[in-house]
ChimeraX commands (.cxc) that place a marker at each C-alpha (Angstrom):
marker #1 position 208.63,29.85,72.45 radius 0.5
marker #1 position 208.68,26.14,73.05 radius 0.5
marker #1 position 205.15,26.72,75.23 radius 0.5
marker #1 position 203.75,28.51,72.63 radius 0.5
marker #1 position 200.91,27.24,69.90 radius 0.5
marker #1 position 202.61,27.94,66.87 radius 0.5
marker #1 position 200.87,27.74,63.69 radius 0.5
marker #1 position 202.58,26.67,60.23 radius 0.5
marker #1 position 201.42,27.84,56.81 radius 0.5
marker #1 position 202.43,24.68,53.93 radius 0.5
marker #1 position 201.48,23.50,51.21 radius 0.5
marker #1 position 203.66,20.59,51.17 radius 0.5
marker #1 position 204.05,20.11,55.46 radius 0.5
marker #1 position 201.90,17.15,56.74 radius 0.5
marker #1 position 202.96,17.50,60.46 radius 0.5
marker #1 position 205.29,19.19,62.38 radius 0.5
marker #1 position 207.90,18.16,65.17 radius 0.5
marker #1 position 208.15,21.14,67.44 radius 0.5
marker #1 position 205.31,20.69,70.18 radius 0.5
marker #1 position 202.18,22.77,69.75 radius 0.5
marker #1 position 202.64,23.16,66.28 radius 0.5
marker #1 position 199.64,23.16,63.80 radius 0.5
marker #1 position 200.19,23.08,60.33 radius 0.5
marker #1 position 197.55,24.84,58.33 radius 0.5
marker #1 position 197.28,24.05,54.69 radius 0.5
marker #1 position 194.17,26.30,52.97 radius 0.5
marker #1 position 193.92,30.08,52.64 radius 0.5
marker #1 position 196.19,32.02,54.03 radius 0.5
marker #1 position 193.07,35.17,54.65 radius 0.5
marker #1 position 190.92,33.08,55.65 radius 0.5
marker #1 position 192.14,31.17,58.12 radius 0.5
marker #1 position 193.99,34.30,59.81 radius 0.5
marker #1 position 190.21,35.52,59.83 radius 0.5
marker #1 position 189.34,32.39,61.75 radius 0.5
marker #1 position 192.68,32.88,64.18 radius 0.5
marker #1 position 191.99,36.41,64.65 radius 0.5
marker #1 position 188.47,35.57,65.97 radius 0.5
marker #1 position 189.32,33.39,68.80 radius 0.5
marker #1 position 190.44,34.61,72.04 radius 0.5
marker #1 position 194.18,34.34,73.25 radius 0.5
marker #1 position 197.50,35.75,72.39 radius 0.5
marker #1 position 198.12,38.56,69.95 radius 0.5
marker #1 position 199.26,36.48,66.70 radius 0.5
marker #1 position 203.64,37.07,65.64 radius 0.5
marker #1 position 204.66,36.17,62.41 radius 0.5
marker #1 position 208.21,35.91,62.25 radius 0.5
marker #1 position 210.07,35.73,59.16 radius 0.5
marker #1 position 207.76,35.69,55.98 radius 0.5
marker #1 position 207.56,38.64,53.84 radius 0.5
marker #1 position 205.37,36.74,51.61 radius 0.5
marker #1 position 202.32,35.83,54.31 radius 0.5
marker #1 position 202.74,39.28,56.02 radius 0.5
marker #1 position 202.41,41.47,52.24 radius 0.5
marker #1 position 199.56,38.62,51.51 radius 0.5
marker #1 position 197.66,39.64,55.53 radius 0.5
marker #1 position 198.66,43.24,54.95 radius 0.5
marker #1 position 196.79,43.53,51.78 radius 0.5
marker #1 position 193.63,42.26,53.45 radius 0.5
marker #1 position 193.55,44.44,56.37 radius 0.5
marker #1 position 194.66,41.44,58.77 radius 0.5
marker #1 position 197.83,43.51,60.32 radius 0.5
marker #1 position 197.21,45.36,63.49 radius 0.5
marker #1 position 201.09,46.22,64.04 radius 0.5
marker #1 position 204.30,45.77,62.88 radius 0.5
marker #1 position 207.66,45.30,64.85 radius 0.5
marker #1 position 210.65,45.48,63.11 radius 0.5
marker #1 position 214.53,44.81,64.32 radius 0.5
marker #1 position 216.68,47.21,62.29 radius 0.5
marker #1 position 220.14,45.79,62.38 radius 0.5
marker #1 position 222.98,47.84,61.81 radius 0.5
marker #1 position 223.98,45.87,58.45 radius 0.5
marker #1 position 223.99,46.49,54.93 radius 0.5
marker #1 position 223.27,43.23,52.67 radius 0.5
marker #1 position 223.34,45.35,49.48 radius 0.5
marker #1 position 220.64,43.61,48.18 radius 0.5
marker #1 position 217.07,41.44,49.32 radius 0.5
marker #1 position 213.60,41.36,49.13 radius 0.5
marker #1 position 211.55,44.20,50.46 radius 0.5
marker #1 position 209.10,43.43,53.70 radius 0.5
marker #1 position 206.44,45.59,52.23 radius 0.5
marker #1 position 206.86,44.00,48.94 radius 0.5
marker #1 position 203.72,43.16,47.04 radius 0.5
marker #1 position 201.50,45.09,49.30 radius 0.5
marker #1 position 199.47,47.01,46.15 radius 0.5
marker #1 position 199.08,50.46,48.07 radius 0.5
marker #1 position 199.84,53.09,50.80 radius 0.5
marker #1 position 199.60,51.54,54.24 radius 0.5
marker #1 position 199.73,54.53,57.40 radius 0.5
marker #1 position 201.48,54.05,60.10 radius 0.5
marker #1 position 201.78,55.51,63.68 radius 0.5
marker #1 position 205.19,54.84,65.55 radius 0.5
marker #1 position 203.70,53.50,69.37 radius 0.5
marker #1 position 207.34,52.28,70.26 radius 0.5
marker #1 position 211.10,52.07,69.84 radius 0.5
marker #1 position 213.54,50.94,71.67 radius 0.5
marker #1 position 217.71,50.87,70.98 radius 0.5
marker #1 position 220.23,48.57,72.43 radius 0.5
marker #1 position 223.68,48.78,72.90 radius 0.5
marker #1 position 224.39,46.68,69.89 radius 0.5
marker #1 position 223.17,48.90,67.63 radius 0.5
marker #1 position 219.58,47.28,66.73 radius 0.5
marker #1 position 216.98,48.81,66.75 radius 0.5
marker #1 position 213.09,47.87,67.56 radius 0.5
marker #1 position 210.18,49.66,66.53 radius 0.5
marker #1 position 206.72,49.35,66.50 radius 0.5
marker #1 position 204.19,50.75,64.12 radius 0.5
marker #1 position 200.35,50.61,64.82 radius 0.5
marker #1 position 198.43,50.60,61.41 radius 0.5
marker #1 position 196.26,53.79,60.71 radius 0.5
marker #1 position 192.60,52.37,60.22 radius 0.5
marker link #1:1,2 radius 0.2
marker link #1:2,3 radius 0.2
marker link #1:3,4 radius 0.2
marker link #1:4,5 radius 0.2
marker link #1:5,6 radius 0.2
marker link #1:6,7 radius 0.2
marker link #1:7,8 radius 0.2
marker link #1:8,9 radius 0.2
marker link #1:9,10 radius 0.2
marker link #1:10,11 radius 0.2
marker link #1:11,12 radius 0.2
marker link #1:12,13 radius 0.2
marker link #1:13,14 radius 0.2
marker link #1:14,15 radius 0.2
marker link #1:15,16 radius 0.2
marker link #1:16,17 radius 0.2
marker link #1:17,18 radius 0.2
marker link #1:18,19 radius 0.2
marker link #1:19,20 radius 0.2
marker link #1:20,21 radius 0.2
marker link #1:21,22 radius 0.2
marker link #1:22,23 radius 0.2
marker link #1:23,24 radius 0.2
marker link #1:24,25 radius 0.2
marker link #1:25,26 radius 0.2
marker link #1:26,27 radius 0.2
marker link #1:27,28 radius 0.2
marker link #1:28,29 radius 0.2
marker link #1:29,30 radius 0.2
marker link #1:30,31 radius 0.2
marker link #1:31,32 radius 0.2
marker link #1:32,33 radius 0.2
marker link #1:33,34 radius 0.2
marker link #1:34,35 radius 0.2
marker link #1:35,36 radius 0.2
marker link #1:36,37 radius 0.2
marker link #1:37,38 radius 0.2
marker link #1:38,39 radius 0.2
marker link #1:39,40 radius 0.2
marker link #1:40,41 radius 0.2
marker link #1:41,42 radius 0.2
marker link #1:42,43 radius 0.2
marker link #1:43,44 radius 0.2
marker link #1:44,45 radius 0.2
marker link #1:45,46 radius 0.2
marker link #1:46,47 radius 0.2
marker link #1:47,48 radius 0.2
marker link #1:48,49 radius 0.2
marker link #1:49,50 radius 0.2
marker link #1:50,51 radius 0.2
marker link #1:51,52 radius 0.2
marker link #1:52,53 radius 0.2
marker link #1:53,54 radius 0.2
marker link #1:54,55 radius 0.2
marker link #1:55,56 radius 0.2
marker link #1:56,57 radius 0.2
marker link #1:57,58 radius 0.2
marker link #1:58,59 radius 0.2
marker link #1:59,60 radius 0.2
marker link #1:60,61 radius 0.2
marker link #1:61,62 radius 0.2
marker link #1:62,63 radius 0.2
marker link #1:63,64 radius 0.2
marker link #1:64,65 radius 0.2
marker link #1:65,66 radius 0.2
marker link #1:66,67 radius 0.2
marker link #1:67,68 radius 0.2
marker link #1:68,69 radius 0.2
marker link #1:69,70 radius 0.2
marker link #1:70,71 radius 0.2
marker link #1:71,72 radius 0.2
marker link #1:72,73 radius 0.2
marker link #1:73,74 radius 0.2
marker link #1:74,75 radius 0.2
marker link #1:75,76 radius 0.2
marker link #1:76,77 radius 0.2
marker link #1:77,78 radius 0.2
marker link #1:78,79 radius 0.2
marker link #1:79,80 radius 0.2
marker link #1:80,81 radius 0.2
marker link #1:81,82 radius 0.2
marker link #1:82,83 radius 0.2
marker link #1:83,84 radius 0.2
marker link #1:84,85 radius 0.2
marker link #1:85,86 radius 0.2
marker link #1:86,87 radius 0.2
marker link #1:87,88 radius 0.2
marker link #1:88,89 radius 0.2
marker link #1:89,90 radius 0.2
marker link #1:90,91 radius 0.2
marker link #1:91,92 radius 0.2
marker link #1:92,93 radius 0.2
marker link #1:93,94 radius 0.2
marker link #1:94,95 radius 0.2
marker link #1:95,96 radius 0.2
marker link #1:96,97 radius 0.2
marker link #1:97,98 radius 0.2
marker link #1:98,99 radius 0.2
marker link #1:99,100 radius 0.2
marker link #1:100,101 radius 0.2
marker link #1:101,102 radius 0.2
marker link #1:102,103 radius 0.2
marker link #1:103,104 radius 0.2
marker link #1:104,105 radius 0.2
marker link #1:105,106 radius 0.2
marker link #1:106,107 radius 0.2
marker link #1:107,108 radius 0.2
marker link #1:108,109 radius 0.2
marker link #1:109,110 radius 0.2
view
C-alpha cells in the first residue's frame, strides 16, 4: 500500500503526507474518466460510500468487492445508497475464511 499511487478526493485537502499521494480537488466523474483512461493498475476505492454511489451512477464501476463481516451494527448507511436505479450483477468470486468474513466479488452487468 505504501508503494502504491493513491489518489485523494477533497475539497478542503491541500496536500497529503503519505508518499504517492495526489489529492484531487474537481469532479469526482470526471476525473475518474481521466484515471480510467490511462494505463496501469485497476483503480480500489476503499471506504467511501459516497464517491462509489456518485461513480456507480455514472457507469464508472467495473466491480465490486465486498468483506462481509460476521457483525451486526444495527444500524448505518447503505453502500448502494443514492445509486437512483437497478444495477446487475454477476458473482465472479468468493472466498470464506476461518474468521467468518466473507469476500465477494461482483462484475457489473453492462
Amino acid at each position: 500500500m505504501n508503494r502504491s499511487e493513491k489518489f485523494v478526493f477533497s475539497r478542503t485537502l491541500t496536500s497529503a503526507d503519505w508518499g504517492g499521494t495526489k489529492i484531487i480537488s474537481g469532479d469526482i466523474v470526471k476525473e475518474t474518466i481521466r484515471l480510467k483512461e490511462t494505463t496501469g493498475p485497476n483503480i480500489t476505492i476503499l471506504g467511501s460510500g459516497s464517491i462509489v454511489s456518485q461513480l456507480a451512477s455514472n457507469g464508472l464501476i467495473d466491480t465490486f468487492s465486498l468483506m462481509l463481516d460476521p457483525v451486526v451494527l444495527g444500524s448505518g448507511t447503505s453502500l448502494f445508497n443514492g445509486i437512483p436505479g437497478k444495477m446487475d450483477l454477476r458473482l465472479i468470486r468468493s472466498k470464506a475464511f476461518k474468521s467468518g468474513v466473507l469476500l465477494v466479488e461482483y462484475e457489473v452487468k453492462k
